[in-house]
N, C-alpha and C positions, 0 to 999 in steps of 0.2 A: 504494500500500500504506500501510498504516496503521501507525507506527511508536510502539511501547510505551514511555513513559518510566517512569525508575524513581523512585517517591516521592521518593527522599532528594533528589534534582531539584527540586522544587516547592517555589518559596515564596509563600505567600499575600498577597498586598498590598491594605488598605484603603487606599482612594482616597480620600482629604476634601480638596475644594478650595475655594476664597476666589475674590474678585472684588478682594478688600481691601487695597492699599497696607502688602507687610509688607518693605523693605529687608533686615528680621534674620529671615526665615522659618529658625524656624517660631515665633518670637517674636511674638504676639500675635495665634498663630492661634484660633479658637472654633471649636470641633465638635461636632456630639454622637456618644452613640457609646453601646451597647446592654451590658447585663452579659455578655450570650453572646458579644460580640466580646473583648470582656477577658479571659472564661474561654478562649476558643481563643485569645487569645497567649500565656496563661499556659502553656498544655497545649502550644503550641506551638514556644515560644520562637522562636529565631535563625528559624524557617521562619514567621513571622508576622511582617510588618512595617504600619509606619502609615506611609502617603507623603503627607505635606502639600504640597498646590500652589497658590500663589497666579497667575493669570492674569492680575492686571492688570500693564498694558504696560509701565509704571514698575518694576516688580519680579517678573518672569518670572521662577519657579524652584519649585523643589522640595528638601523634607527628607526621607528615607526612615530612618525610626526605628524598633528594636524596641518591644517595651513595657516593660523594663527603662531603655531611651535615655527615653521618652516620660514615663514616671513623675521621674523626677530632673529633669525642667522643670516637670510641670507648679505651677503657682498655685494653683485653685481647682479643686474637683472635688464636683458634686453630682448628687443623684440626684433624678429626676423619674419621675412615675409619669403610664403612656401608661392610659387604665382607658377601657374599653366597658363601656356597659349596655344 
């Protein structure tokens, strides 16, 4: 049988991970990341998270951040434009 969960349950997690030697994850992680993803943490909050995970062997781990957490670290933040013609 197929068993119903109930929204307030569900929280959304972007997955962005690294190959990259980060001891302080999520300290000097790089990702990109879309304005539609922002606008649903915004819209989101507490049920939207961003999970940073570095794989390399040296530093195996994971950050699991809102985007209220994510905002107060980040450095730099710019906008790029993806354009088809």
């Amino acid at each position: 049988s197929i068993e119903l969960y109930d929204f307030e349950d569900i929280v959304l997690v972007e997955l962005k991970t690294t190959k990259k030697k980060l001891p302080k994850l999520p300290k000097g992680f790089f990702f990109g990341a879309t304005e539609s993803e922002f606008q649903l943490a915004r819209l989101l909050k507490e049920k939207y998270k961003f999970c940073f995970v570095s794989i390399h062997e040296e530093s195996l781990s994971y950050s699991l951040l809102t985007l209220d957490e994510l905002e107060k670290i980040i450095k730099t933040k710019r906008i790029q434009y993806q354009i088809n013609l």
